[in-house]
LOGU-46102 format. One record per residue (C-alpha): residue number from 1; residue in one letter; z, y, x. Coordinates in Angstrom, 1 decimal, m for minus. Example, Ala and Ser with C-alpha at 12.3 -4.5 7.8 and 13.67 -1.06 7.14 Angstrom:
# LOGU-46102
{site 1 'A' {7.8 m4.5 12.3}}
{site 2 'S' {7.1 m1.1 13.7}}
This chain:
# LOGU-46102
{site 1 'X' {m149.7 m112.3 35.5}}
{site 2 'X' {m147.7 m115.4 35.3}}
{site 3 'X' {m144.4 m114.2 37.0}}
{site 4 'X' {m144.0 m111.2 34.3}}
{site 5 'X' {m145.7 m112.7 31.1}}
{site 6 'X' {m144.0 m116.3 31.7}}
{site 7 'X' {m140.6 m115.8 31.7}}
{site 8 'X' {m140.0 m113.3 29.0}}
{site 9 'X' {m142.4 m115.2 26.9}}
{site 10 'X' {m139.8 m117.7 27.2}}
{site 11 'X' {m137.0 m115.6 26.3}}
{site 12 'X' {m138.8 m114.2 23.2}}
{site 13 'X' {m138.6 m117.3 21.7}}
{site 14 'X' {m135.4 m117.7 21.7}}
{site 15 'X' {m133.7 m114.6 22.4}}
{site 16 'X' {m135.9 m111.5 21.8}}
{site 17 'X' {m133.3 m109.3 22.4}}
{site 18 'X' {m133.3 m110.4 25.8}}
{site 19 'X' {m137.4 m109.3 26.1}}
{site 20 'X' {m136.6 m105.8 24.1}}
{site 21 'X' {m133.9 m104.9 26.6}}
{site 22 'X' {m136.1 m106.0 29.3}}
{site 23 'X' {m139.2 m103.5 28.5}}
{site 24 'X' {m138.2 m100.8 30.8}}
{site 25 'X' {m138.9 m103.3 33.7}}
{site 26 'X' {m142.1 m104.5 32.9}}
{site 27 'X' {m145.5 m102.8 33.6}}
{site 28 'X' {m147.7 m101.2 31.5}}
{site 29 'X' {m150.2 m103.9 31.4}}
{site 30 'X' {m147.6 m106.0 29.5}}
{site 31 'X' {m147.2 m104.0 26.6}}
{site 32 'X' {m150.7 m104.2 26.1}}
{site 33 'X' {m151.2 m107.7 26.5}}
{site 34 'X' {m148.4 m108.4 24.2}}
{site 35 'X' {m149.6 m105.3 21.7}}
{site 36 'X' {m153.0 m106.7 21.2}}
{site 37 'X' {m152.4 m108.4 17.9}}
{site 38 'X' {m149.6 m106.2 16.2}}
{site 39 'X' {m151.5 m103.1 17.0}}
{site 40 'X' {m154.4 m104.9 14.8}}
{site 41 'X' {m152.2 m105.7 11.7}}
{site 42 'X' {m151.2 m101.9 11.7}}
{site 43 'X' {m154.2 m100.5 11.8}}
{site 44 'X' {m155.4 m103.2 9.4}}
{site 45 'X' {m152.5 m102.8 7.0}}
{site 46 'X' {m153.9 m102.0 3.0}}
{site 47 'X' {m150.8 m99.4 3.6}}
{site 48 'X' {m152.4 m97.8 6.3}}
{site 49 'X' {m154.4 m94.4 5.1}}
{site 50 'X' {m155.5 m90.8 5.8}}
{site 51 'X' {m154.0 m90.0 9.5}}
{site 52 'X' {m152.7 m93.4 11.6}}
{site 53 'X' {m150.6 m92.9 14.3}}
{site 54 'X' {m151.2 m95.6 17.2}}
{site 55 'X' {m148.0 m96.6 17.9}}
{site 56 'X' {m146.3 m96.4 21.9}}
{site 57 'X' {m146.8 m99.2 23.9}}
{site 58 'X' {m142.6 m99.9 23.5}}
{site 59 'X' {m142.9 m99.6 19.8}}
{site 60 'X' {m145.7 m102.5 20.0}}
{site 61 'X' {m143.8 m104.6 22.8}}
{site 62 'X' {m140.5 m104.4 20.9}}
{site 63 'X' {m142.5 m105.9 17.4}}
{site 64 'X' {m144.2 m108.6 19.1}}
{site 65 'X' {m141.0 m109.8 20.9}}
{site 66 'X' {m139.2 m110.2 17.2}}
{site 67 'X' {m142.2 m111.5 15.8}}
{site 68 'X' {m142.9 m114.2 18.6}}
{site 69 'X' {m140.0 m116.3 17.2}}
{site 70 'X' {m140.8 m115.8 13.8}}
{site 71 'X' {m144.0 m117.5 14.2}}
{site 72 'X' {m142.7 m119.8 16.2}}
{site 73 'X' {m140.3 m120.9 13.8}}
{site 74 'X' {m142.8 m120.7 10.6}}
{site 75 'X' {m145.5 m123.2 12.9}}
{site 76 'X' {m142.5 m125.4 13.4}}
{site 77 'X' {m142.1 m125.7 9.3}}
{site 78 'X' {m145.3 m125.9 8.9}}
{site 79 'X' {m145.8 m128.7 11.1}}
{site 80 'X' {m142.7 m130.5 9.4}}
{site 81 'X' {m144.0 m130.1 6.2}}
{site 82 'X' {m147.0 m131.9 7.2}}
{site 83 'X' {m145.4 m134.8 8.9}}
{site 84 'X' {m143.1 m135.3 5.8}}
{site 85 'X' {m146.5 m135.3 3.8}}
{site 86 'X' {m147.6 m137.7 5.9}}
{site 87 'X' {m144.7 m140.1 6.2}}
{site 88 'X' {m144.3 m139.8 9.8}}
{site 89 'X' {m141.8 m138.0 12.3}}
{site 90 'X' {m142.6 m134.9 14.0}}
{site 91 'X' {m142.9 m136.2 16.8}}
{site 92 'X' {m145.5 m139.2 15.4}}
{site 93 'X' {m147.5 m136.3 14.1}}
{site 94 'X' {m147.5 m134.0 17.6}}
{site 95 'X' {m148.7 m137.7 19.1}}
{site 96 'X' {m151.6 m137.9 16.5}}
{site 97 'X' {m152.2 m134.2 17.0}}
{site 98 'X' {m152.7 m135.2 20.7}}
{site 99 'X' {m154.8 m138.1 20.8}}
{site 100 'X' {m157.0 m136.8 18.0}}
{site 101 'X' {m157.6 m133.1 19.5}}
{site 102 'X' {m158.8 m134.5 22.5}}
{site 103 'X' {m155.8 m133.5 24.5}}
{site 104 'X' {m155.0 m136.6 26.6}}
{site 105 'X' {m155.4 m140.4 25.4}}
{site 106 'X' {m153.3 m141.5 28.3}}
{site 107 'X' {m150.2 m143.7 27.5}}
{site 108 'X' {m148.2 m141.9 30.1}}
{site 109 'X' {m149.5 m138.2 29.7}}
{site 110 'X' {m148.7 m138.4 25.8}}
{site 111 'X' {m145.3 m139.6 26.8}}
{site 112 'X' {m145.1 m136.4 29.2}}
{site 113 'X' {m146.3 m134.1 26.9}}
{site 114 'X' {m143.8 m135.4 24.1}}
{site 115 'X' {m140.9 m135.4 26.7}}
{site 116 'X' {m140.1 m138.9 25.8}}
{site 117 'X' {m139.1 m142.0 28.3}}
{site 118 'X' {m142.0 m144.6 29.0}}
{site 119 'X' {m139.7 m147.0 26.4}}
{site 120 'X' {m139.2 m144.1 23.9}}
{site 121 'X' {m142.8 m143.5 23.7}}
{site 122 'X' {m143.7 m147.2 23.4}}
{site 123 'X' {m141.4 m147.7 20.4}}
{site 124 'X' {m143.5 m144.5 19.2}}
{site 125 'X' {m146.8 m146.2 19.9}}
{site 126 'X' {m145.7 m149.1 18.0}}
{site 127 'X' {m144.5 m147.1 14.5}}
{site 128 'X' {m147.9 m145.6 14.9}}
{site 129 'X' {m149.7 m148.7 15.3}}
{site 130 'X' {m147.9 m150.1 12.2}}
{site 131 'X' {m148.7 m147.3 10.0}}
{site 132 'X' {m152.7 m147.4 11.0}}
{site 133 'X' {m152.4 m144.1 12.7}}
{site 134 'X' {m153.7 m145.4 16.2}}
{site 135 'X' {m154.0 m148.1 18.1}}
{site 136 'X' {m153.8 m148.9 21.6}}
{site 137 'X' {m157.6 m150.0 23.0}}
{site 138 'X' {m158.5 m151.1 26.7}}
{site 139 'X' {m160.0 m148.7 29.1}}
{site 140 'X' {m163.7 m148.7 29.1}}
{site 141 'X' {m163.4 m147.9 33.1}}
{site 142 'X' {m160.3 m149.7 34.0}}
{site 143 'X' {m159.7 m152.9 31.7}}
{site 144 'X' {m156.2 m153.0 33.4}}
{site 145 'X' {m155.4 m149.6 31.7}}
{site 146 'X' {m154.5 m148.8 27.9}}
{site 147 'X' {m155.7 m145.5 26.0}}
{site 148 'X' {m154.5 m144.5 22.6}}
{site 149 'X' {m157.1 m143.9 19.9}}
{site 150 'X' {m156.6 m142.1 16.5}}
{site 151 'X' {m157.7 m144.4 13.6}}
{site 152 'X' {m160.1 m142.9 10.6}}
{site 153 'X' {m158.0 m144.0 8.2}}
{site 154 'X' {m156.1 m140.9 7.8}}
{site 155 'X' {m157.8 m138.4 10.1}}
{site 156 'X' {m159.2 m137.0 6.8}}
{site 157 'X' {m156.0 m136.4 5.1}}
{site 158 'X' {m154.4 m134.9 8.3}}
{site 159 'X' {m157.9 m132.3 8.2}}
{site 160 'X' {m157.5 m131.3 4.7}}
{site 161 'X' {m153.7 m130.5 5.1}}
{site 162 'X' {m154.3 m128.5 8.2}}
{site 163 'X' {m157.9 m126.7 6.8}}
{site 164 'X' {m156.1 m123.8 4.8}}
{site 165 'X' {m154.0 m122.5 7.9}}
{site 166 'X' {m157.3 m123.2 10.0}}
{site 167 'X' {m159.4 m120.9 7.5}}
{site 168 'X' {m156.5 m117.7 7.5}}
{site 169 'X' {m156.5 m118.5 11.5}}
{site 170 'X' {m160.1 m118.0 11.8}}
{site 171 'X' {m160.3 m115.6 9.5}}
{site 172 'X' {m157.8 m113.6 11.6}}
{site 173 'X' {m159.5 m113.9 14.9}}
{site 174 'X' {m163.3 m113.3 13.8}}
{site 175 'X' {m161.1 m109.5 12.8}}
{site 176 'X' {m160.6 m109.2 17.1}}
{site 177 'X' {m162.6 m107.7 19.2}}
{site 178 'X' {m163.5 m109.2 23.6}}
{site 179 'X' {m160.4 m107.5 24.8}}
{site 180 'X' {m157.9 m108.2 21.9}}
{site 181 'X' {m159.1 m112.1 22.3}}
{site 182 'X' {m158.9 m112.2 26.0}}
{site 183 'X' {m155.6 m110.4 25.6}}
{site 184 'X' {m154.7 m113.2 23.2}}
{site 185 'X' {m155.9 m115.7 25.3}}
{site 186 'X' {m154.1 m114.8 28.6}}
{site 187 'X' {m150.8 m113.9 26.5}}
{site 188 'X' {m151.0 m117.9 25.2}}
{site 189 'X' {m152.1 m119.4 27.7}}
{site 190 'X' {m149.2 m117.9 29.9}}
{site 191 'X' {m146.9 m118.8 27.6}}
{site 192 'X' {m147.5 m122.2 27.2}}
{site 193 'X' {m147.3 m122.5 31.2}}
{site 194 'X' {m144.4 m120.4 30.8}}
{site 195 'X' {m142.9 m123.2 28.3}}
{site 196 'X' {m143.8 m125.9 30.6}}
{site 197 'X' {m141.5 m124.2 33.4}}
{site 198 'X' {m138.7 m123.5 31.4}}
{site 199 'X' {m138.8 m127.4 29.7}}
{site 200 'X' {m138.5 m128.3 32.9}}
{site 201 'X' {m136.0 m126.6 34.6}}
{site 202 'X' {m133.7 m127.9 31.5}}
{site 203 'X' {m134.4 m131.0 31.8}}
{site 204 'X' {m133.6 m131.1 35.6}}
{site 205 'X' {m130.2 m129.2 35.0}}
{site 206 'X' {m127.0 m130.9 35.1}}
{site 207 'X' {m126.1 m131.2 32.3}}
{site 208 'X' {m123.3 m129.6 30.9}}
{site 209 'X' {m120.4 m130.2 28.3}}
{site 210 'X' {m121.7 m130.4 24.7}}
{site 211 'X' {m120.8 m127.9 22.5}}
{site 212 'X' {m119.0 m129.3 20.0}}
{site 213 'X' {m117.8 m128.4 15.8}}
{site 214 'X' {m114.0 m127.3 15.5}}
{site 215 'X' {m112.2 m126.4 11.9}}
{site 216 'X' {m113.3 m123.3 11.2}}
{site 217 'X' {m116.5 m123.3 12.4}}
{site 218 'X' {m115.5 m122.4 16.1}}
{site 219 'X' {m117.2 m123.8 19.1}}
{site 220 'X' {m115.2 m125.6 21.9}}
């Protein structure tokens, strides 16, 4: 369902308004995809007693198109919070996240993934390299190639900070049922593809006068 849960999982994010007023447009199977997990927290809810009433698909669409962002925005803390713990940027700690998940080890897919320049990403590399976060190492296959490894030395720390979130995470899904995770699954998954698309058709726009600060607080 990529051309319906794609683009208003983009919108979401940033503008969920524009997703609420859109639900009269979408198909029933939508709702339920994006219903899967609030409808769980209500029924789930210590408030919840004697008679429940399931909420309307509409009901369940609207609450997970305000809560998209929400989350969104508490990961993006969350993953700040760490990197300051760390001592590394953001985007140092996404790279590590990367390389150590198992997600690429290429030079030039990290630097796709990140949205950096090949010469952005190289400065990146060598930050990283300073601080004992990875290294670069030659291509077991292809000498003439470079892949980026994750050192030990703080792959333990960067566990332990992320192990609490991991736990409530888990602890969450083992709650879900086959349809509520494939639900989940499809709903994420199309998202992220979603977020690929819309990164970039931005980045291909022309680009177009920067907002700038005036007295006041107005926008010219």
């Amino acid at each position: 369902m990529p051309g319906v849960v794609g683009p208003t999982c983009a919108s979401a994010i940033g503008c969920p308004h524009l997703l609420v007023k859109s639900l009269d447009r979408l198909p029933t199977g939508f709702a339920t995809l994006t219903a899967s997990y609030c409808l769980v927290q209500s029924l789930s809810s210590p408030a919840a007693s004697g008679t429940v009433r399931l909420p309307h698909q509409r009901e369940l669409a609207t609450a997970a198109a305000l809560a998209l962002p929400r989350f969104v925005s508490a990961t993006v803390r969350f993953h700040t919070a760490v990197a300051d713990r760390l001592g590394v940027t953001p985007a140092e700690l996404h790279c590590l996240q990367l390389v150590h998940s198992g997600t690429t080890d290429s030079p030039t897919e990290l630097a796709r993934l990140l949205g950096m320049t090949t010469g952005a990403f190289t400065r990146l590399l060598d930050r990283m390299e300073r601080a004992r976060l990875v290294e670069r190492a030659p291509d077991p296959a292809d000498r003439r190639r470079l892949r980026v490894r994750a050192l030990p030395d703080r792959m333990a720390e960067l566990t332990e900070l992320y192990a609490p979130l991991a736990q409530r995470f888990g602890d969450h899904l083992a709650g879900f049922d086959r349809r509520q995770l494939t639900a989940l699954v499809a709903f994420l998954t199309d998202g992220e593809h979603a977020a690929d698309l819309a990164t970039t058709e931005v980045t291909a726009a022309p680009a177009k006068t920067r907002l700038t600060g005036a007295p006041g607080g107005a926008l010219t």
